[in-house]
N, C-alpha and C positions, 0 to 999 in steps of 0.2 A: 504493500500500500504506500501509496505517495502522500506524504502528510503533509505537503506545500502545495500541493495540486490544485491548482486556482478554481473557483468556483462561482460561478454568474446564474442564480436562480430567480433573481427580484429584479421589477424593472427599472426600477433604483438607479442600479449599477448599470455604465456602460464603460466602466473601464476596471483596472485590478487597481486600483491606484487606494490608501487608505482612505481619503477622504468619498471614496466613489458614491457614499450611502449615507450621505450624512444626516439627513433625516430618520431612515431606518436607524441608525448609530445612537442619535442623541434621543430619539425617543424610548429608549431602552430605561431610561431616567425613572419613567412609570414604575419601572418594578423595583427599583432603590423607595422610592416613594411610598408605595404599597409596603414593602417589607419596613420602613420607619413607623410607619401608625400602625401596624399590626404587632411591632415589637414594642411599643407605648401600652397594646392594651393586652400584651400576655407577658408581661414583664412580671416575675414576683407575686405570677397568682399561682403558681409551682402545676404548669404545666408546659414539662419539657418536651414532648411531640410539638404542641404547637410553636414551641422557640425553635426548635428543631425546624420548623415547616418555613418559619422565619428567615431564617439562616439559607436555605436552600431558597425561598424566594427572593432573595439579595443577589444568590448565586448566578441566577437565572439572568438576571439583568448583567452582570458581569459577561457571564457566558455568552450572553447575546450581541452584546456591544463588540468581543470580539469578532466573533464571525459576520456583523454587518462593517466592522472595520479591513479585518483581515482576508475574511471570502477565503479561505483554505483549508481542507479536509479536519488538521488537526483544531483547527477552531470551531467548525461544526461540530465538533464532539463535545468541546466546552460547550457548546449551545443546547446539546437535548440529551445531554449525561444528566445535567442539572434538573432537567422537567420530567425524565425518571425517574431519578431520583424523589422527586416531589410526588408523583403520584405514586411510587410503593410506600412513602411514607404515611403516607395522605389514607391509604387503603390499610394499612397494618393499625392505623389511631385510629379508624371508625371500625377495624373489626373487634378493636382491643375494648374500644371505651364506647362505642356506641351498640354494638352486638354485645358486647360483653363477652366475649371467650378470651380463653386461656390462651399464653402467649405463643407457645406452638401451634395451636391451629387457627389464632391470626398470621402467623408467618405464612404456614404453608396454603391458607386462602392467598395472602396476597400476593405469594411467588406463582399463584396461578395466571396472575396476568402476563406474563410471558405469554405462556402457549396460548390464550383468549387473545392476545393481539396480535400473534402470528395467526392464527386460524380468521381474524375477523378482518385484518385489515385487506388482505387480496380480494374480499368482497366488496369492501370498500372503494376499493381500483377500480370496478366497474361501475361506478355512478358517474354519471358522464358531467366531466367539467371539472372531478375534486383534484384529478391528479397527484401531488404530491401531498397533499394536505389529505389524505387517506391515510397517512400514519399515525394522525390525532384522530379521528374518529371513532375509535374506539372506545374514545377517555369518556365524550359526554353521553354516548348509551349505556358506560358501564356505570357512571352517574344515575343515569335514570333507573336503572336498575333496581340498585341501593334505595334509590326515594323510594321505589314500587311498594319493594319487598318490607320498610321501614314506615310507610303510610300510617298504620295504625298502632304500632308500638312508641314510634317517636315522630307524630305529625310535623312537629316545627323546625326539628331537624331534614325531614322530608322536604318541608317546600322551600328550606336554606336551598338542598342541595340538588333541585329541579332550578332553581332559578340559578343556582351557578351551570349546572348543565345548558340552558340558554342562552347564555353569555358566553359559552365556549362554544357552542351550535353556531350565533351568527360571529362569532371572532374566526371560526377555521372557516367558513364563506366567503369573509372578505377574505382571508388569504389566497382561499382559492382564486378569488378571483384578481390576484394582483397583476399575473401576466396577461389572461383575457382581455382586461380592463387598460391595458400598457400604454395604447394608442388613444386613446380618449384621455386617460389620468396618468400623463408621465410620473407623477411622482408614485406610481402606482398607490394600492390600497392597502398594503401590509402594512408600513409604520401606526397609522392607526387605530387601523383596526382590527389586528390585531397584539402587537403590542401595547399599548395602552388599552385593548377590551380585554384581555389576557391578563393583564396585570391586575385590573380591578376585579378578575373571575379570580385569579389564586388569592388575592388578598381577602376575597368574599367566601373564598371557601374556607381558607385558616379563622375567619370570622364564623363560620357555621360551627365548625369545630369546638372555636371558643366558648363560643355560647353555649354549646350541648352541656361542657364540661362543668360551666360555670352553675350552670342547673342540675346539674345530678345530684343524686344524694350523696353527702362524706359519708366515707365507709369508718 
């Protein structure tokens, strides 16, 4: 693998040069943002998943700003190691604290998303127009899922986490639609709308999170 392998995916960019995306680049800012007022309101209420989810949504925007800086293999990797990481964390806190099981078979629920997102996404590849943004679609059915199944044990937890699932629905559309859209919207539609609707979806999900925590009964 070539880890310097130049990469042109947004319409952003028309050239390899650092500054090429500087929109895409600076709006990355949203997720520094998001992770400062989420670490304001889970700071000291002693719960470390959600500091945890904190820290990884900081990371995301670091990761990000590389690869709309740098556009090269090894910096996509910085870019969506980070938003894995976030949603196995994301899945092992709501198997742990919101299902309530035992820490081993939250683990090995959440290592199930692997194979669910290798089995889901090639179906995804055939909805005409997502293209590459078929690698996130798995995240907000597996969302909706959790509300379905959680409707009646934890309602308000439930419509947290349908309404972050909608915000990731039209955040991966617009992305999809960045290159589509390339010739009408040169600054394409990804900076937007999906980095700052992304940012305010993970910041709203660690909010769900919080909140569920902040309600439960001390044990």
């Amino acid at each position: 693998m070539d880890w310097f392998q130049e990469i042109d995916g947004y319409c952003e960019r028309l050239t390899p040069a650092y500054w090429a995306e500087p929109i895409n680049a600076v709006t990355n800012a949203a997720f520094l943002v998001a992770a400062f007022i989420m670490w304001r309101r889970v700071r000291g209420k002693g719960m470390p998943l959600a500091m945890a989810l904190v820290v990884i949504l900081a990371a995301i925007g670091v990761g990000s700003f590389l690869f709309h800086t740098h556009a090269q293999v090894w910096s996509a990797m910085a870019d969506v190691v980070p938003i894995l990481l976030f949603i196995l964390v994301y899945i092992f806190a709501i198997n742990r604290d919101v299902w309530h099981m035992k820490p081993l078979p939250a683990v090995f629920l959440t290592v199930l998303f692997i194979p669910y997102a290798a089995a889901t996404v090639p179906l995804f590849q055939f909805v005409p127009g997502l293209g590459g943004s078929a690698a996130y679609a798995p995240v907000p059915l597996l969302i909706l899922i959790y509300a379905f199944l959680l409707r009646h044990r934890e309602p308000d937890t439930t419509r947290g986490l349908a309404i972050g699932a909608v915000i990731l629905i039209a955040s991966i559309t617009f992305r999809a639609l960045d290159e589509p859209l390339c010739m009408q919207v040169p600054l394409g539609t990804h900076f937007i709308m999906w980095h700052i609707l992304n940012a305010t979806m993970l910041g709203w999900m660690i909010e769900v999170y919080r909140g569920h925590m902040a309600c439960a009964p001390q044990s």
